[in-house]
Backbone as CSV, one residue per row, in Angstrom:
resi,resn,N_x,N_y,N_z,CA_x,CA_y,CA_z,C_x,C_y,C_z
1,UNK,-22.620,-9.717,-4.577,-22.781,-8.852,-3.428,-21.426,-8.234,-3.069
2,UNK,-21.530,-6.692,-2.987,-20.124,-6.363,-2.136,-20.364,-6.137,-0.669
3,UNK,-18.504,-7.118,-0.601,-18.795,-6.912,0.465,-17.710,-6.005,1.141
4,UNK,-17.310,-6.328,2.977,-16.207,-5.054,3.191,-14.769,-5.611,2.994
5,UNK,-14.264,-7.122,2.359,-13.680,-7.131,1.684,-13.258,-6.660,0.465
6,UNK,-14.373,-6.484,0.014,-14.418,-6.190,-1.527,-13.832,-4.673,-1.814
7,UNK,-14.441,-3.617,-0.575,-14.128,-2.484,-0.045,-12.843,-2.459,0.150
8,UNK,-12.706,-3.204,1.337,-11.109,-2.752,1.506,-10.073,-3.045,0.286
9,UNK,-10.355,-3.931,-0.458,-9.233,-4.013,-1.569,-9.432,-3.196,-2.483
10,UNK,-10.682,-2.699,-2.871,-10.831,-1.211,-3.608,-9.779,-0.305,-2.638
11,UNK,-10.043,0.061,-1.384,-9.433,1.055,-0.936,-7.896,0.777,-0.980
12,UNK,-7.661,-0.219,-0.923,-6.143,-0.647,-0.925,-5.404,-0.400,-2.354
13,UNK,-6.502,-0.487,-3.047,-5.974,-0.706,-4.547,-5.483,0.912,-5.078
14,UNK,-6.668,1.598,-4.464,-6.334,3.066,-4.658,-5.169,3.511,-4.080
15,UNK,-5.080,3.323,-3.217,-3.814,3.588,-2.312,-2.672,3.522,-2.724
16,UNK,-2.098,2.153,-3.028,-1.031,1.659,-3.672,-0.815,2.518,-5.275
17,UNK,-1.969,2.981,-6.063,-1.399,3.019,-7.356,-1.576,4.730,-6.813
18,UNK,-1.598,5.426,-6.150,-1.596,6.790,-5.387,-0.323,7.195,-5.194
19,UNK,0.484,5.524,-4.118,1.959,5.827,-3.516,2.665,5.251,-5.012
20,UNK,2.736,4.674,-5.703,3.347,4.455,-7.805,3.247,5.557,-7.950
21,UNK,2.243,6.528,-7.856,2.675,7.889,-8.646,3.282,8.479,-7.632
22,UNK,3.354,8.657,-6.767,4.547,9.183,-6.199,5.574,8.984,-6.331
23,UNK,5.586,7.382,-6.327,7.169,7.144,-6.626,7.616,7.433,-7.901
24,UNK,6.756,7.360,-8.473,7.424,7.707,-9.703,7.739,9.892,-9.582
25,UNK,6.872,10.268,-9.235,7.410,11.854,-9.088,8.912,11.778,-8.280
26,UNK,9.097,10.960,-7.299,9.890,11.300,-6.771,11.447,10.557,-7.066
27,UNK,11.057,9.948,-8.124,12.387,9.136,-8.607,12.545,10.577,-10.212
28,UNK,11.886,11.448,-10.090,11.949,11.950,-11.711,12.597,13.520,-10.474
29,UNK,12.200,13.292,-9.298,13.214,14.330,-8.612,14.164,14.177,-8.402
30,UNK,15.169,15.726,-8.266,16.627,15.552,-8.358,17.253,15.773,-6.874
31,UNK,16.129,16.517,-5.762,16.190,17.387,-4.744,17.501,15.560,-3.906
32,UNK,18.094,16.048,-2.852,18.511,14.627,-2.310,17.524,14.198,-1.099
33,UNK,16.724,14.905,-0.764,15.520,14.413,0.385,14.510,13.441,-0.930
34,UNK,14.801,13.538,-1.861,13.677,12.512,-2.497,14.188,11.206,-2.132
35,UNK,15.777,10.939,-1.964,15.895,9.400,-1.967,15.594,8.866,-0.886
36,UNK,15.327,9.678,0.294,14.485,8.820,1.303,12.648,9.122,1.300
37,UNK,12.370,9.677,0.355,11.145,9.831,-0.117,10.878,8.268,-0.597
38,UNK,11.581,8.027,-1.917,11.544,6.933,-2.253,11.696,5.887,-1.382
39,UNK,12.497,6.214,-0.403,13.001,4.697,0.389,11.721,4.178,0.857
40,UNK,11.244,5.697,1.579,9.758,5.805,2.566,8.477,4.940,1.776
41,UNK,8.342,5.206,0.103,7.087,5.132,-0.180,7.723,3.281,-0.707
42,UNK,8.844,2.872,-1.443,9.130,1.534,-1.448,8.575,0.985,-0.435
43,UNK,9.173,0.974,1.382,8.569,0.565,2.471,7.738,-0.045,2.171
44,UNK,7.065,1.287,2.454,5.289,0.817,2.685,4.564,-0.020,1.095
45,UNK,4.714,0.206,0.343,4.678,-1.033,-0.727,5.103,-1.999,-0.513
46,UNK,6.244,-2.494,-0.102,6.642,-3.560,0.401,6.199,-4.127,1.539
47,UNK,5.333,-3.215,2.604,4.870,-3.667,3.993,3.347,-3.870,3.483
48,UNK,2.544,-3.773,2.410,1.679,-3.731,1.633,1.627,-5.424,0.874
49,UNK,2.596,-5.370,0.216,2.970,-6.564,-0.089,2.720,-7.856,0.273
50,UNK,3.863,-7.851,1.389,3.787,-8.549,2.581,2.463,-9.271,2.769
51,UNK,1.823,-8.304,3.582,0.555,-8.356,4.537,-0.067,-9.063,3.542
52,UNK,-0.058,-9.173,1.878,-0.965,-9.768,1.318,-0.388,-10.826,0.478
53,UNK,0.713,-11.295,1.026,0.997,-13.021,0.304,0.599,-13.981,0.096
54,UNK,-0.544,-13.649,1.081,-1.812,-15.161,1.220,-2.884,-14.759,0.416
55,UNK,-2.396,-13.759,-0.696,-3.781,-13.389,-1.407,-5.031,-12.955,-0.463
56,UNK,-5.945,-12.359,-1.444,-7.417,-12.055,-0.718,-8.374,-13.021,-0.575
57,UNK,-8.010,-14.028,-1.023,-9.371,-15.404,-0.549,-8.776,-15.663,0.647
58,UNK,-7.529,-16.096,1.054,-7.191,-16.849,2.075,-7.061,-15.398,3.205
59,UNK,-7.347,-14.567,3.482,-7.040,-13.269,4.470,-7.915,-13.712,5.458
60,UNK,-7.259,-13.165,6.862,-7.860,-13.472,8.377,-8.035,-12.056,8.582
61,UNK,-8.822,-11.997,10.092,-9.125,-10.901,10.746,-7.862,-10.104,10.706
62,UNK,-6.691,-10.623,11.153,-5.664,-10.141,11.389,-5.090,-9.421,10.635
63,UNK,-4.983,-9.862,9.750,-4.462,-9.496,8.189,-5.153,-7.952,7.977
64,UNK,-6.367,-8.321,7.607,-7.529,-7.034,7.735,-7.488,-6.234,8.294
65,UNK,-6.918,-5.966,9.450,-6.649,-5.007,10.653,-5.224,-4.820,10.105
66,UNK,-4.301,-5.347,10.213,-3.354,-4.665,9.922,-3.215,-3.742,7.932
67,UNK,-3.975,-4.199,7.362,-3.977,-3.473,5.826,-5.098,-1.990,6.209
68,UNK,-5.969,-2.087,7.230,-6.513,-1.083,7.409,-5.739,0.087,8.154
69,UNK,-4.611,-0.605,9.016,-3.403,0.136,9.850,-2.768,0.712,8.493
70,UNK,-2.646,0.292,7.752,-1.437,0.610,6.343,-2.207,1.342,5.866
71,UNK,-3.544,1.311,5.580,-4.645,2.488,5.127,-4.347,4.086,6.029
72,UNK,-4.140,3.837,7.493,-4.310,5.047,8.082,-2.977,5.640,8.382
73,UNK,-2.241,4.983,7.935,-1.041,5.703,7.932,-0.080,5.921,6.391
């Protein structure tokens, strides 16, 4: 059965390999506003990260709400 776990880590999953190709466009740019491009999209991979150290079996409400916050922004 899916469920809206199952959802949100699809949506998460898309996301993340969305902001990889960016980073990668923006590390193959020469402009100097890319290196806080990069800094920007590292971040949020890393605030991505984070939020999911406890893996997806062990995730709380909390957790969930905040990866859906990382979704809308």
């Amino acid at each position: 059965m899916y469920t809206k776990t199952d959802e949100l880590k699809d949506r998460i999953n898309v996301r993340k390999f969305e902001l990889m190709a960016k980073l990668a466009e923006f590390k193959a740019d020469t402009r100097a506003e890319a290196s806080s491009d990069i800094d920007t999209v590292k971040a949020k991979l890393a605030k991505l990260e984070h939020s999911l150290k406890d893996g997806w079996d062990n995730m709380t409400d909390a957790v969930k709400g905040q990866l859906n916050d990382w979704l809308a922004n």
